[in-house]
C-alpha angles and dihedrals in degrees: 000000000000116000131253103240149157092054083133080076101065134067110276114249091050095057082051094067095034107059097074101028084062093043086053088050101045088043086052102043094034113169087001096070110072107168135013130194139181118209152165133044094339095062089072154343093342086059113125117183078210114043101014114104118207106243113196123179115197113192115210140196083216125012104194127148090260094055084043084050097055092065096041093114104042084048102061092039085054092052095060090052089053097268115132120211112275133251102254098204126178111219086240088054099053089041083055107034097058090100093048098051113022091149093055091046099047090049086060100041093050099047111033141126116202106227101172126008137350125344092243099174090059084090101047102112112200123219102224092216086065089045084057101054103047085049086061097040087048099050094044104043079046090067094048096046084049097050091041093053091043086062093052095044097019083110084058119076090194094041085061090051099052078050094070113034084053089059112048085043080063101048104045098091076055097057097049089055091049092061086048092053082054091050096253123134098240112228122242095228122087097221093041085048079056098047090048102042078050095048098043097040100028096242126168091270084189097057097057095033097056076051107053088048092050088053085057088045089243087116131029118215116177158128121026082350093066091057096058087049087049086063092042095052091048097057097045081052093053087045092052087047095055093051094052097051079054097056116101117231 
């Protein structure tokens, strides 16, 4: 059986939970399981004991309910230890979704750490037009779920700040494609993806900034504030929506 490895790789306290949540899985799943990652903001700088979720990707020769039944316990252990359930991806499924979810696919690729097995997303090749397009799809379905959801918590100062640190937490995959769509290199760093979305497209820098910190608890945004905020974030996203449908693909 091939061996867990480059936790080293990782922050500490996150290989610490790891090593024997990923010795349970590999025991559970056995042959099936032919590649684990983790990705995403725990595998490095961006990394909070406090905010950060634990992303894991297990990659299958089957995924079917019994195979998902098998790791229900360790699961849910996991997830009150801040690690999220895992993707469960069959190696045909990633070889025919890359069109679908370039977006997804490029996160990972761009911010893993190979814990058992073959690095078997190095080789997806995006087509930039579908890259485009979820952009797009991303940014503007964005706007309507946030003014829907503004109209269920808007009596709530602290409802409209969860509102907002959700979404920028959600977009910001989105917005590092975005600066690839334009030809720049995006940072690794959250704050330096921000600087550089705000420098290329002439966004309000400020405004997600004073977000994402408040996210970290370095900030505090509220109450009547976070409504104002609220307006201010609305009209950068329109004006993010507007460039990429701009862009040519």
């Amino acid at each position: 059986m091939t061996e867990l490895k480059n936790l080293e790789q990782t922050p500490e306290p996150v290989a610490r939970k790891l090593r024997p949540y990923m010795e349970k899985m590999i025991e559970l799943q056995g042959d099936n399981l032919i590649s684990a990652m983790i990705y995403g903001s725990a595998t490095g700088e961006d990394y909070s004991k406090k905010s950060s979720d634990i992303n894991l990707l297990m990659i299958c020769r089957e995924v079917n309910l019994p195979d998902l039944q098998k790791c229900l316990k360790l699961v849910h252990k996991g997830m009150r230890e801040g690690i999220s359930a895992p993707l469960f991806l069959t190696r045909r499924y990633i070889e025919t979704s890359a069109d679908v979810f370039p977006v997804e696919f490029l996160e990972i690729q761009d911010n893993n750490v190979v814990l058992y097995g073959e690095d078997l997303l190095s080789g997806i090749t995006i087509d930039l037009k579908n890259l485009r397009h979820q952009c797009e799809e991303q940014i503007k379905g964005k706007l309507v779920r946030i003014r829907q959801a503004y109209l269920e918590v808007g009596l709530k100062g602290a409802g409209v700040e969860a509102l907002l640190k959700r979404s920028l937490s959600s977009l910001m995959p989105v917005f590092k494609n975005i600066l690839r769509l334009r030809g720049e290199s995006p940072p690794g760093k959250k704050e330096e993806i921000l600087k550089k979305l705000a420098g290329v497209f002439d966004i309000e820098e400020d405004l997600f900034l004073k977000i994402l910190r408040d996210k970290r608890d370095d900030e505090k945004i509220g109450g009547e504030e976070a409504v104002v905020y609220l307006n201010r974030y609305l009209l950068q996203l329109e004006k993010l929506a507007d460039a990429v449908d701009r862009i040519s693909s």
